[in-house]
ROMIRO-801526 format. One record per atom (N, C-alpha, C): x negated, y negated, z negated; residue in three letters. Coordinates in pm, whole numbers, plus 32768, in hexadecimal, padded with zeros to 4 digits. Last residue first. Layout:
PT     xx     yy     zz   res
PT      X      Y      Z   ala
...
This chain:
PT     xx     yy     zz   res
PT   C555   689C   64E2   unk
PT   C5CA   6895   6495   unk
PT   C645   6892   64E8   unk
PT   C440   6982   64E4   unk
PT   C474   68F2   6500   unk
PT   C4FD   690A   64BB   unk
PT   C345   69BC   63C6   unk
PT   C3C9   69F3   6416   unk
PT   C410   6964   6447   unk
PT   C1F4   69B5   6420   unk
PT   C25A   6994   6421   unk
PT   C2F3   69C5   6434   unk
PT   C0C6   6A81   63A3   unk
PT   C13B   6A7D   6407   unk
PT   C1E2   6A06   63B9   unk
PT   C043   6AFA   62A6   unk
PT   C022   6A9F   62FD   unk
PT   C075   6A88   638A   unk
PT   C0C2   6B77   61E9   unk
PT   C082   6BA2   622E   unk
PT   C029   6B74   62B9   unk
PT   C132   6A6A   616D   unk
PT   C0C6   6AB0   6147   unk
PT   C08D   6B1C   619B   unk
PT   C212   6A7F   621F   unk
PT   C19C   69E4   6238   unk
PT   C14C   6A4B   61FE   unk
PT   C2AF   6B62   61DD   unk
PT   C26C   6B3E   626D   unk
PT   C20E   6AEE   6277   unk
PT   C2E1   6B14   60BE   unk
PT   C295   6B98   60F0   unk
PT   C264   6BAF   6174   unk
PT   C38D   6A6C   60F6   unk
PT   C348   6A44   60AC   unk
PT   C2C5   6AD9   609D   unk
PT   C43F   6AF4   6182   unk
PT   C437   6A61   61B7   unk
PT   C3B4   6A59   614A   unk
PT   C4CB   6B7E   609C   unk
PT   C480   6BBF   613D   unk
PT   C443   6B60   6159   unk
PT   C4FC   6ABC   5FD9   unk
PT   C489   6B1B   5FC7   unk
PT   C472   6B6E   6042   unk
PT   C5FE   6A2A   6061   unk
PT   C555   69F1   6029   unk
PT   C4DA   6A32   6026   unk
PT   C6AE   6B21   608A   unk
PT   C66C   6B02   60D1   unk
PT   C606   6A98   60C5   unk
PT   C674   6C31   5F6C   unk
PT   C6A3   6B9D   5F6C   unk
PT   C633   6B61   602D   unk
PT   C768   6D75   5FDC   unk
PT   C6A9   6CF0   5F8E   unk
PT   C6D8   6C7B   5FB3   unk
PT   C796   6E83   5FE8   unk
PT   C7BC   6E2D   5FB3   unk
PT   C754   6DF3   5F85   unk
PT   C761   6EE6   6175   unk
PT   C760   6EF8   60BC   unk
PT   C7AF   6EA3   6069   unk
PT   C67A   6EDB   628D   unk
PT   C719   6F14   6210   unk
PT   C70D   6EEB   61B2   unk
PT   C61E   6DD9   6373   unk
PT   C615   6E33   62D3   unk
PT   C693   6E40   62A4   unk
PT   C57C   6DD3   6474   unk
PT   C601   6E16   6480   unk
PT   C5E4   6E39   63D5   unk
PT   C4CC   6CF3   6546   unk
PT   C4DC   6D5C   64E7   unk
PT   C55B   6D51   64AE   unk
PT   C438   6CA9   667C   unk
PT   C4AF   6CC5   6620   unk
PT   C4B5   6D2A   65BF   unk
PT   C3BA   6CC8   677F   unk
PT   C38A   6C3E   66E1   unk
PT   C3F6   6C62   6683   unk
PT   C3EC   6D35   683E   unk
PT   C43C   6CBD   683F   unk
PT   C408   6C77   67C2   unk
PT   C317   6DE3   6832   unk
PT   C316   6DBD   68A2   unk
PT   C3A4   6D0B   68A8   unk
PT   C334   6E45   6748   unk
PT   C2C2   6DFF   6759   unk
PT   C2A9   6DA6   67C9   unk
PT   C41C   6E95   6676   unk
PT   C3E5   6E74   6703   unk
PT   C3B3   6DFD   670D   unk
PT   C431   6F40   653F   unk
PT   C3E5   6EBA   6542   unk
PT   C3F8   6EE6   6617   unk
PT   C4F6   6F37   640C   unk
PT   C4C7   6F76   648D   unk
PT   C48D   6F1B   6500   unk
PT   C4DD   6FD1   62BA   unk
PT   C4B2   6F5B   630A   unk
PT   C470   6FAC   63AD   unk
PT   C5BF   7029   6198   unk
PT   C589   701B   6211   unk
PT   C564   6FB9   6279   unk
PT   C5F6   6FCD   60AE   unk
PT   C612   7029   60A7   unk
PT   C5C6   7045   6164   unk
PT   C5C4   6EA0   5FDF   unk
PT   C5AD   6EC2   603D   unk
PT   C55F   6F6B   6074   unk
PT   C5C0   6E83   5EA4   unk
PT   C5F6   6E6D   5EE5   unk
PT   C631   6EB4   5F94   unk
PT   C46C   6D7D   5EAC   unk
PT   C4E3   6DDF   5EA1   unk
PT   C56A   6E0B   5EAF   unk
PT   C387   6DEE   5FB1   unk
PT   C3F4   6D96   5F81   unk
PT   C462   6DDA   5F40   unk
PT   C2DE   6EAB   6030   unk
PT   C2CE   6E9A   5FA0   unk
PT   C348   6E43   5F55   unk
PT   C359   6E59   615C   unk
PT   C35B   6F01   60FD   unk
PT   C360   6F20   6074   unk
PT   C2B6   6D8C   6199   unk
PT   C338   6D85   6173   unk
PT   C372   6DE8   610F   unk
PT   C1AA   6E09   61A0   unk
PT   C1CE   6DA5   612D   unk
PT   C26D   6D93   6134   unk
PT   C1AC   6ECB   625B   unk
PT   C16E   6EEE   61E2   unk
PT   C1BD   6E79   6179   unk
PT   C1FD   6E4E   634E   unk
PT   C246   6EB5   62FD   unk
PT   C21A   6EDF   6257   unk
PT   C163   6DA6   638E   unk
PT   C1BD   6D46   632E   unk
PT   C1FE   6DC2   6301   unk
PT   C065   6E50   639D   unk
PT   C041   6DD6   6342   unk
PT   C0C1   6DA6   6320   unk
PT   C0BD   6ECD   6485   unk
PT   C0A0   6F01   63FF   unk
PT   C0BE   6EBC   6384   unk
PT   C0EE   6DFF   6527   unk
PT   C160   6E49   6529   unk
PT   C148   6E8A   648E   unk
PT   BFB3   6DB7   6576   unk
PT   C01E   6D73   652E   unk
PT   C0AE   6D94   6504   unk
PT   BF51   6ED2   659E   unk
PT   BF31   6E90   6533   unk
PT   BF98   6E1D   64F4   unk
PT   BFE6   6ED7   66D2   unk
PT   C014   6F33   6655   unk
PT   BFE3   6F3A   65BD   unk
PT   C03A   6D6A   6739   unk
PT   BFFC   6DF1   6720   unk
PT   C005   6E3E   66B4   unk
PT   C086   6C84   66E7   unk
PT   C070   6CA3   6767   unk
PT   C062   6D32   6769   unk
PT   C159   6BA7   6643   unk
PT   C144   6C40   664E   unk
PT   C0FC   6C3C   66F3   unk
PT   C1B0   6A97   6674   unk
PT   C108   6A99   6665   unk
PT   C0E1   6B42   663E   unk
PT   C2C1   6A69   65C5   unk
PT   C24E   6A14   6635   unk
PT   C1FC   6A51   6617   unk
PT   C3BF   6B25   65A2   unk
PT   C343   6AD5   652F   unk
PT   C303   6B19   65BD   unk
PT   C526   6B08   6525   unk
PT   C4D3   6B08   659A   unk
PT   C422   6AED   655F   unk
PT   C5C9   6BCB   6489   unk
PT   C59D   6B89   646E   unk
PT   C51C   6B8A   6507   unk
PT   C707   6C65   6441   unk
PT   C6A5   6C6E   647E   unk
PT   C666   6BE0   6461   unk
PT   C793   6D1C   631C   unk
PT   C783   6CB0   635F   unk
PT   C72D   6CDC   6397   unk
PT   C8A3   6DFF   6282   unk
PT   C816   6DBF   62E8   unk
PT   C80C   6D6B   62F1   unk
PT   C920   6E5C   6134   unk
PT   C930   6E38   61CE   unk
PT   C89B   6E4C   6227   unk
PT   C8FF   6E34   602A   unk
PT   C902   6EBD   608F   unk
PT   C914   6E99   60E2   unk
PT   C952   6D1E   6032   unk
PT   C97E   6D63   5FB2   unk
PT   C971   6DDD   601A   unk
PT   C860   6C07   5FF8   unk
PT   C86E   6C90   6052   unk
PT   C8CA   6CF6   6042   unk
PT   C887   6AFB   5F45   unk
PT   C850   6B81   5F4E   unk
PT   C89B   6BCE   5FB9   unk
């Protein structure tokens, strides 16, 4: 688990401000997870909080996007 910290997480296949939506929305719901900052232009998301990194990782595929590793 995450104990309050960050991680970034790279995820293939953001092109646009729908796809930026789409993984903010679902990471966001994870729990746990106190903030989500997303560039679109490098593919990178930026999450605060305290969460288990499985369940970000597991909230990206479902939104349909890969996080690479």
């Amino acid at each position: 688990m995450n104990a309050g910290n960050s991680d970034t997480y790279r995820v293939e296949g953001m092109t646009c401000g729908h796809c930026e939506s789409a993984v903010r929305g679902a990471v966001a719901k994870v729990s746990g997870v106190e903030a989500v900052e997303i560039d679109l232009t490098s593919k990178r998301v930026l999450v605060r909080g305290a969460f288990e990194d499985a369940a970000v990782r597991a909230a990206i595929d479902r939104a349909g996007y890969e996080a690479a590793a």
